[in-house]
C-alpha positions as CSV (number, residue, x, y, z in Angstrom):
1,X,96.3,92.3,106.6
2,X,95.1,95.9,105.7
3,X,99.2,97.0,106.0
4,X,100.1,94.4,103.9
5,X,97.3,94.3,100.7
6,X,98.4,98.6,100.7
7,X,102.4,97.7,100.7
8,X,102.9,98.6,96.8
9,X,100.1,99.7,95.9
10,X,98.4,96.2,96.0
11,X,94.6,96.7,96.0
12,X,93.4,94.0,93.5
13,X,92.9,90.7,95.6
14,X,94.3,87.3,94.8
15,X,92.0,84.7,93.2
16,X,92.0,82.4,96.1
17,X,93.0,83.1,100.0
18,X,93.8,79.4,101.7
19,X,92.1,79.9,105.3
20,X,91.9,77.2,108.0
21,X,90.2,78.2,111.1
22,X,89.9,76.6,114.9
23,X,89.2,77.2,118.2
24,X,91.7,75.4,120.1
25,X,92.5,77.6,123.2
26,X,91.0,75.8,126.1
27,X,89.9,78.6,128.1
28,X,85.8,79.5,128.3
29,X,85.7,82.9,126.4
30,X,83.5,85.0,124.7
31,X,85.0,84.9,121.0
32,X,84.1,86.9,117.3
33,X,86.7,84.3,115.3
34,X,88.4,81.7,115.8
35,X,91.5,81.7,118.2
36,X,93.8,80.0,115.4
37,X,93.2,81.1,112.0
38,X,96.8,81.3,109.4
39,X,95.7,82.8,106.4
40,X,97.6,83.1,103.1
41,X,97.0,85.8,100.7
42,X,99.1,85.4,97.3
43,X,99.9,88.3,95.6
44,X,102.2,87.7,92.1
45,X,105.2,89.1,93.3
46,X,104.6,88.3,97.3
47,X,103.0,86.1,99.8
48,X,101.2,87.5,102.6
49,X,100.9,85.1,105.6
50,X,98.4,86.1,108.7
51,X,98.4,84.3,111.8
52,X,95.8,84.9,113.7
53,X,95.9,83.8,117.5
54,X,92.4,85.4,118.9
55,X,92.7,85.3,123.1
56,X,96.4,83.5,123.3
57,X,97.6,87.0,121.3
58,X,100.9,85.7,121.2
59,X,103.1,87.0,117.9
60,X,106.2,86.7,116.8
61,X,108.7,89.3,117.9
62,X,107.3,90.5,121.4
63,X,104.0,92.2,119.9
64,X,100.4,91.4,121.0
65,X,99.3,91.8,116.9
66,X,100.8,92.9,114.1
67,X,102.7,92.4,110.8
68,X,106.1,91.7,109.6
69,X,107.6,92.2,106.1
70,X,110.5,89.8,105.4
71,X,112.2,90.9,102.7
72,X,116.3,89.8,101.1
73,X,117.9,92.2,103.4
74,X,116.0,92.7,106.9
75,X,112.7,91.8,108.4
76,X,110.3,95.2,108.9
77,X,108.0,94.2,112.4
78,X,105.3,96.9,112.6
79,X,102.0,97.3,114.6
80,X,100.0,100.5,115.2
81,X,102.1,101.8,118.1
82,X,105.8,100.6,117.1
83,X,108.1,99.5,113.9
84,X,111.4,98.0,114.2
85,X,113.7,96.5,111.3
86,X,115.8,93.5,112.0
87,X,118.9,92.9,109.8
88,X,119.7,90.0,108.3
89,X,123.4,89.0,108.9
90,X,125.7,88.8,105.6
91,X,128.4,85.8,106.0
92,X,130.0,87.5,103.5
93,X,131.0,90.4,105.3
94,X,130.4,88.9,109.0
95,X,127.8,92.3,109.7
96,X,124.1,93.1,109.2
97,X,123.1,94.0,105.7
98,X,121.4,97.1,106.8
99,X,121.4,99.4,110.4
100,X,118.8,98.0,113.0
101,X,116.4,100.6,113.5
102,X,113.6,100.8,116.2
103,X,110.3,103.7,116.7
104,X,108.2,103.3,119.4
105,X,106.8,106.7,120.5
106,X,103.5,105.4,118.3
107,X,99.8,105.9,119.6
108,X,96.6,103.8,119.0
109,X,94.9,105.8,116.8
110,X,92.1,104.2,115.6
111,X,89.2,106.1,117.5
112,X,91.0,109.2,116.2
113,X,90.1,108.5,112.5
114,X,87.0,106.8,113.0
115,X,85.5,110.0,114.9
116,X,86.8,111.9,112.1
117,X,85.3,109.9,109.4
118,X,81.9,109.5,110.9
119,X,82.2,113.1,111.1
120,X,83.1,114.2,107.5
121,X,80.5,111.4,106.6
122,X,78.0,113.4,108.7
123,X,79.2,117.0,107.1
124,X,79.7,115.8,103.5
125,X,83.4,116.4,103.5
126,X,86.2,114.0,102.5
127,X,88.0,112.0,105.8
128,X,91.4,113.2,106.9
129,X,92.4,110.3,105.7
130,X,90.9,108.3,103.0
131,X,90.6,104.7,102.2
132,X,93.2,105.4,98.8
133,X,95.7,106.7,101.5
């Protein structure tokens, strides 16, 4: 949800966040949540909606997590590796609204910045990439 609370500058949180929580994957597993879990965080101008699906990790458009941004003209799909924008189709004009555009050359880079900010931490300096980025 981190992607989406930073889209616009959004850092104040809503007054309430509707959460409903389950486990109803069948499978024995060793688990830290719950393996359903949609969460709703309203913003004034926005709706943020999570779906967490811990050990099925089944999402929407072909990813194993992520986040998508549906907005009037396209929907933006985005995890830590990839990012693809999907038109919406105009009637009107019998075309997509916008040009379909797809990056995947991404990497995981999460180990990457937590070295480095344990590291900084360690030394005093400021993280290559701070929590106000």
């Amino acid at each position: 949800m981190d992607s989406g609370v930073w889209a616009g500058d959004r850092m104040t949180p809503p007054e309430k966040v509707p959460v409903y929580g389950a486990n109803t994957y069948q499978k024995a597993m060793s688990r830290e949540t719950f393996d359903s879990m949609p969460v709703v965080f309203p913003k004034d101008e926005i709706a943020i909606n999570r779906d967490l699906t811990a050990g099925v990790e089944n999402r929407p458009f072909g990813s194993l997590y992520g986040i998508a941004f549906t907005g009037d003209d396209a929907t933006l799909v985005m995890d830590r590796t990839k990012m693809k924008i999907i038109p919406e189709y105009d009637k009107v004009s019998k075309k997509p609204k916008i040009p379909e555009y797809s990056f995947s050359s991404g990497k995981e880079s999460h180990s990457i910045n937590v070295l480095n900010f344990i590291h900084r931490i360690r030394n005093g300096a400021s993280p290559a990439c701070p929590p106000e980025t």
